[in-house]
C-alpha positions as CSV (number, residue, x, y, z in Angstrom):
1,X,-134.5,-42.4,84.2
2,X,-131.2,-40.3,84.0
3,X,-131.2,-36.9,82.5
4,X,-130.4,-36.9,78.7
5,X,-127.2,-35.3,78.3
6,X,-125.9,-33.5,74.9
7,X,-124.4,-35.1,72.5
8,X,-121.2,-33.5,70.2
9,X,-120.8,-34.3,66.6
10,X,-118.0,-37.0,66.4
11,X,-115.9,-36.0,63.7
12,X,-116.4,-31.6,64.4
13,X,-116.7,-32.2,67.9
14,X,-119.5,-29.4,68.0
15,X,-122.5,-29.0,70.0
16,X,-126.0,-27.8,68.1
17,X,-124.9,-26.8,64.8
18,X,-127.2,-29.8,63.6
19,X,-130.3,-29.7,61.2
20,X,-133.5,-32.3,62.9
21,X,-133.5,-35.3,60.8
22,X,-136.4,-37.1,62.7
23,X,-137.8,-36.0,66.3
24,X,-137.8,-38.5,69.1
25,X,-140.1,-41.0,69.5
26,X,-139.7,-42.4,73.0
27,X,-141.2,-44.3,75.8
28,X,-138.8,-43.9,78.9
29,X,-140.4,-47.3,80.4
30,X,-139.4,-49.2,77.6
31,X,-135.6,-47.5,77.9
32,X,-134.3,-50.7,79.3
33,X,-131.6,-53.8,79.1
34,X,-134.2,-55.3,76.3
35,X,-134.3,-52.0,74.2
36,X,-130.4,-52.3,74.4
37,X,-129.5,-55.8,73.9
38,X,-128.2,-57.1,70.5
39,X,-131.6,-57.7,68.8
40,X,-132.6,-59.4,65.6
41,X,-136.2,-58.4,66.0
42,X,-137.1,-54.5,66.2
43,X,-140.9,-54.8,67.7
44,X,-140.3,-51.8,69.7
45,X,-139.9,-48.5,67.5
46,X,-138.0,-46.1,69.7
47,X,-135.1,-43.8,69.2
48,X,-133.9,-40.4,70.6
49,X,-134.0,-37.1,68.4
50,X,-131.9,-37.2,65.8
51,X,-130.1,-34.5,63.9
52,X,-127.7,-34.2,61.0
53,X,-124.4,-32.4,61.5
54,X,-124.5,-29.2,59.3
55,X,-120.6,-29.3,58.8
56,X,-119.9,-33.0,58.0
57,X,-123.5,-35.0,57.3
58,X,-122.7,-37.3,60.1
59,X,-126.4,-38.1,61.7
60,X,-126.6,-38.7,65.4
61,X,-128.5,-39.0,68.3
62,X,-129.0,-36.1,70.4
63,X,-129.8,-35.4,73.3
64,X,-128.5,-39.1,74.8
65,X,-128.1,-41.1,77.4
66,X,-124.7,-40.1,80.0
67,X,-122.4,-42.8,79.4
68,X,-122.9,-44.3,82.8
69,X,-126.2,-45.3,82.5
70,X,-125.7,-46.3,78.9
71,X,-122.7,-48.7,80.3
72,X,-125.4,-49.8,82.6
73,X,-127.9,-50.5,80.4
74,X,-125.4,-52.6,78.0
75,X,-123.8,-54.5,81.1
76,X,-127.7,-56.3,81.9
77,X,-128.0,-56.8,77.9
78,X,-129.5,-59.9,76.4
79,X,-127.9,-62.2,74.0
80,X,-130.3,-62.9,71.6
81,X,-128.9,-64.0,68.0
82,X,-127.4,-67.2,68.9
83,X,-129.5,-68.5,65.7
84,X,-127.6,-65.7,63.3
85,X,-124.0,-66.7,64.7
86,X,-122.8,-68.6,61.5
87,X,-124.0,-66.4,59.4
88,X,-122.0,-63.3,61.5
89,X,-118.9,-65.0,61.1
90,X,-119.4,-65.8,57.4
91,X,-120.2,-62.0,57.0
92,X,-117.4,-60.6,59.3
93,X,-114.9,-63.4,58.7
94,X,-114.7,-62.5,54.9
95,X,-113.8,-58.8,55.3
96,X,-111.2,-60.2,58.5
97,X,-109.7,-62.0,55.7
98,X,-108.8,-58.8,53.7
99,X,-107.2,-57.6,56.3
100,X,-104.2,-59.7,55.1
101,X,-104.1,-57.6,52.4
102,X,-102.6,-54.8,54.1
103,X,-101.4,-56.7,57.8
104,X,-99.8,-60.3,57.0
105,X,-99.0,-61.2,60.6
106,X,-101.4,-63.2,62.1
107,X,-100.5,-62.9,66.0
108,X,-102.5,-61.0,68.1
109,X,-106.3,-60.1,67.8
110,X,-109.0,-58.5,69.6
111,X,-112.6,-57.7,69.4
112,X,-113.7,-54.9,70.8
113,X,-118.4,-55.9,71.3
114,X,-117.0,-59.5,70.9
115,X,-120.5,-61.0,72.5
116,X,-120.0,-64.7,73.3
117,X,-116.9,-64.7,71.4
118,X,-117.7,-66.4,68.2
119,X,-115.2,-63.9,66.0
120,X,-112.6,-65.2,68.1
121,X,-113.2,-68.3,67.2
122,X,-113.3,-67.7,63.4
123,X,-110.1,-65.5,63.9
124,X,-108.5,-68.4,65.4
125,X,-109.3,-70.2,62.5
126,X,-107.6,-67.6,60.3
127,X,-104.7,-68.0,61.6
128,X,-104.6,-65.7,64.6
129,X,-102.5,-67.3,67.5
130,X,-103.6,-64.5,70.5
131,X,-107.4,-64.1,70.3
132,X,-108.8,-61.6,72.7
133,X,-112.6,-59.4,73.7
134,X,-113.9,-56.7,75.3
135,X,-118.0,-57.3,75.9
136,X,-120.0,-55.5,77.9
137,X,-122.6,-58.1,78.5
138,X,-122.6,-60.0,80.9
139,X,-125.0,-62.7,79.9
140,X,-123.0,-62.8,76.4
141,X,-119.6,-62.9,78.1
142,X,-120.9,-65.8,80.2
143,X,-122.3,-68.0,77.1
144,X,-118.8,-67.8,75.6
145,X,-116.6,-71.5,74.7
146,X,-114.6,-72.3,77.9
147,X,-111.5,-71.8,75.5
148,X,-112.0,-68.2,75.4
149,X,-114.3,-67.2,78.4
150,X,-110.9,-66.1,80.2
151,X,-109.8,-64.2,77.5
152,X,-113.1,-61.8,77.1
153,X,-112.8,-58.6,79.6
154,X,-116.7,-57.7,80.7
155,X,-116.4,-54.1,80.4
156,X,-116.9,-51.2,78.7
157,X,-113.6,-50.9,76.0
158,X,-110.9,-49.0,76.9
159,X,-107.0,-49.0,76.6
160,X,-106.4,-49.1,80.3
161,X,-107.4,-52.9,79.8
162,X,-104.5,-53.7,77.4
163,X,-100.9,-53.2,77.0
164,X,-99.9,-50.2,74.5
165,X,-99.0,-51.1,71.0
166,X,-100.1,-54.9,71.7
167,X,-102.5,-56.1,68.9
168,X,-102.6,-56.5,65.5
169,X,-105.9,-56.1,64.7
170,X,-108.7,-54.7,66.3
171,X,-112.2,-55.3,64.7
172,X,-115.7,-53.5,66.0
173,X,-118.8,-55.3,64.4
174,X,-122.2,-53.5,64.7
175,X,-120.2,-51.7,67.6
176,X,-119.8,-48.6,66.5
177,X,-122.9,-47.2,65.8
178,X,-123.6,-47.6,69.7
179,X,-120.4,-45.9,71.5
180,X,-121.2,-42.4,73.7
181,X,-117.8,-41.4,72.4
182,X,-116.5,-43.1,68.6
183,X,-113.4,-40.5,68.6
184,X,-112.3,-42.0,72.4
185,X,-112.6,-45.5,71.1
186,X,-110.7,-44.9,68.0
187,X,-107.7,-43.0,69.7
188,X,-107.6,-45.8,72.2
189,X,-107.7,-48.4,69.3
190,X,-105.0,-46.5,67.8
191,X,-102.5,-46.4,70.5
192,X,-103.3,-50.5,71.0
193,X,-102.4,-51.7,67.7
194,X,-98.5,-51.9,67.0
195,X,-97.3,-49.4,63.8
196,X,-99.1,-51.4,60.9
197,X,-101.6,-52.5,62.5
198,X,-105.1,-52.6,61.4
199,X,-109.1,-51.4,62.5
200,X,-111.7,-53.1,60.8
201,X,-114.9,-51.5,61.4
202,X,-118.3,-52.7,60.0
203,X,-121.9,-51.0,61.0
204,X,-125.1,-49.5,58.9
205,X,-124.4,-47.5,56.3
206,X,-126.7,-44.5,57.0
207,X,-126.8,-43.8,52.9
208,X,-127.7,-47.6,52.0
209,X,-130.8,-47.6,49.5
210,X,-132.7,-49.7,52.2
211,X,-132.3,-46.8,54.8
212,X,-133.1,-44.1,52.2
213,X,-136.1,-45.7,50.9
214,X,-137.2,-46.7,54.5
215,X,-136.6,-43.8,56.2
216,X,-137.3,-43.1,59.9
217,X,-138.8,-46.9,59.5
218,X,-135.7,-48.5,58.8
219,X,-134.1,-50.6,61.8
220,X,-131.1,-48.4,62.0
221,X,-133.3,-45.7,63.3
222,X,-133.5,-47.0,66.8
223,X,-132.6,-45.8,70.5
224,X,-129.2,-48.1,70.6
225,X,-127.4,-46.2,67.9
226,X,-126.0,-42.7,68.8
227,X,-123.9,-42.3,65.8
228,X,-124.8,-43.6,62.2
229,X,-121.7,-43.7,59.4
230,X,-121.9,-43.3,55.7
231,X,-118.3,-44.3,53.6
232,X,-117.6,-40.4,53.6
233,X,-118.3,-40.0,57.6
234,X,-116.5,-43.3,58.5
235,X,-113.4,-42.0,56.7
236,X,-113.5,-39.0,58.4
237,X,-114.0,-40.2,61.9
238,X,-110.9,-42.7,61.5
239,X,-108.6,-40.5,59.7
240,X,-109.2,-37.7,63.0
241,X,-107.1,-40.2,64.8
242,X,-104.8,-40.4,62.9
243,X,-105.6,-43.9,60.9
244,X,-105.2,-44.2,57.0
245,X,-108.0,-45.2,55.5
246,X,-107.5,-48.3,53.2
247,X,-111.0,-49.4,52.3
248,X,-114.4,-48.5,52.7
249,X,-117.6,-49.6,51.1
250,X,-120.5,-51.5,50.9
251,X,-120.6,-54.6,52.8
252,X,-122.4,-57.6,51.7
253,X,-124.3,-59.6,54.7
254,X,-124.8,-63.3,55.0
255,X,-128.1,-64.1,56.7
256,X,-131.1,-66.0,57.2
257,X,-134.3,-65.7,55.3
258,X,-136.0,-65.6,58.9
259,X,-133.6,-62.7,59.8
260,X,-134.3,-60.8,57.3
261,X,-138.1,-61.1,56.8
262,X,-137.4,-59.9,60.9
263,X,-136.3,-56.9,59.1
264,X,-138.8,-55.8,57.3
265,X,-141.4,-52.7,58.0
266,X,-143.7,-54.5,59.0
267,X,-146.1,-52.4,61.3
268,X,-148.3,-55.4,62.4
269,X,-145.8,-57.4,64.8
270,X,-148.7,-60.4,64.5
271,X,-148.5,-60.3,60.5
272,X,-144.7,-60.6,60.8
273,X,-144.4,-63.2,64.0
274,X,-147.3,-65.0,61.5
275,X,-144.6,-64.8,58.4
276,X,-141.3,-66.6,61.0
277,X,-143.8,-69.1,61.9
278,X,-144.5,-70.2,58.3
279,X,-141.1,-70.4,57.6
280,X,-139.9,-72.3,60.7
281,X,-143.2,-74.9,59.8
282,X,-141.8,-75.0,56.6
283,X,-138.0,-75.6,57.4
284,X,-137.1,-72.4,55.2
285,X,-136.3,-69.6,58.4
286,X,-132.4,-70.3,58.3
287,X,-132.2,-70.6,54.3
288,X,-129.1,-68.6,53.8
289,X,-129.2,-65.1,51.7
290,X,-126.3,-62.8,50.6
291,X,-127.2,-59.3,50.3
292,X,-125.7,-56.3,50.4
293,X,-128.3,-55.9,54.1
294,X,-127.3,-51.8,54.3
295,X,-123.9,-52.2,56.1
296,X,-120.7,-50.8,55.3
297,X,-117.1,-51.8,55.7
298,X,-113.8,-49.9,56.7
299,X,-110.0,-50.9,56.5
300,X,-108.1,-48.2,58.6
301,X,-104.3,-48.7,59.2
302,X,-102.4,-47.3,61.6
303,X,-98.9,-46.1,59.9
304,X,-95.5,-47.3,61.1
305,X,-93.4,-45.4,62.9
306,X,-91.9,-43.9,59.8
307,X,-94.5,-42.9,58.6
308,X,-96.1,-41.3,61.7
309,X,-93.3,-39.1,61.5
310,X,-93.1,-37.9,58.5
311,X,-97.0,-36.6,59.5
């Protein structure tokens, strides 16, 4: 196992200067491609320390992972939601569409954690005319429609892969939350979109009722996430590169009754693989729910080049 490395708050860029939130609770044999693919089922509880930024609240994870060996770990992740996939784009395609509200051209898209690729294809049906990803996976990359399999780059993002000033809007679902480095990301999303362009960003919301009530038991407490956002922290982050923050707030999740009962602290994986098998006997495990699941959204816009200079 590589040596944890330490981690820097992402909006003060400071080392230390972090009060312990919860300390880790790991199991370096069970650090693996598993522990790091895109699960829907959370039967292994483990997650580095984590600490809260005195400065800005921001929570993180801390010490990590070096960025190689998390890119390695992601590259030999699992794709394992394909039963949640109309749900996702239900979810994400609904805050895509208020992108429009602030970005009418419809011309080129990409997803940055786009996984098989199935927000291309709801962007596509929105209208977008260039759809483009960025996955690190490569089992997900692989399970993509022919139609966009060429058009997904298996990496880890970064701008090198795209021309400058080339997209229109970039979106990161649930992607977030898991980058070594947020602030790189951002500033490389930044100098991709064209002046007006837009981010959409949606991940946990660190001050969701469900993660206050639940605590160091709540999902979002787990070894993939390095960073974890509130509306305050997400602003911040954004507006450090130099994005204008149009909207941020609670996000409202489509799912399935089977996903979500997945969620639950449960400490008895038995008494919950018990509960999934009742529902699947009785046809009710993909009965669709809409709740606001503990997610938040962002709207970040680049400015034009007018106003970039009047900065």
């Amino acid at each position: 196992m590589d040596a944890f490395v330490p981690a820097p708050c992402a909006i003060c860029r400071t080392y230390g200067d972090a009060l312990l939130r919860y300390p880790a609770r790991l199991n370096e044999e069970a650090i693996d491609a598993a522990a790091f693919s895109a699960r829907r089922f959370y039967d292994r509880k483990i997650h580095f320390r984590m600490v809260r930024c005195v400065r800005c609240g921001l929570l993180r994870s801390d010490p990590v992972l070096p960025p190689a060996a998390l890119a390695t770990l992601y590259r030999a992740s699992h794709f394992t939601y394909e039963g949640e996939l109309s749900h996702l784009a239900r979810t994400y395609g609904r805050y895509l569409a208020r992108v429009q509200r602030y970005h009418a051209d419809a011309e080129r898209f990409l997803d940055i954690g786009c996984g098989n690729g199935f927000m291309m294809t709801e962007a596509t049906r929105q209208g977008y005319r260039d759809v483009c990803g960025v996955e690190p996976s490569e089992e997900a990359a692989a399970q993509a429609a022919p139609a966009h399999r060429a058009k997904i780059q298996v990496a880890m993002f970064t701008a090198q892969l795209f021309p400058a000033a080339s997209f229109d809007v970039i979106t990161l679902f649930q992607t977030l939350d898991h980058l070594s480095n947020p602030r790189a990301v951002l500033g490389d999303c930044f100098s991709l979109l064209k002046p007006g362009g837009v981010l959409l960003l949606l991940n946990h919301n660190v001050r969701a009722i469900s993660a206050r009530l639940m605590g160091e038991r709540s999902p979002i407490i787990d070894v993939e996430h390095t960073y974890l956002y509130d509306t305050n922290t997400i602003r911040a982050v954004c507006e450090a590169e130099g994005f204008v923050v149009r909207e941020a707030g609670a996000a409202w999740n489509t799912l399935s009754l089977g996903y979500l009962v997945s969620l639950l602290p449960i400490r008895r994986v038995a008494v919950k693989d018990a509960i999934i098998r009742f529902l699947k006997r009785m046809r009710l495990e993909q009965v669709p729910l809409r709740l606001p699941l503990g997610n938040l959204y962002c709207i970040a816009q680049k400015p034009t080049t007018a106003q970039y200079t009047a900065r």
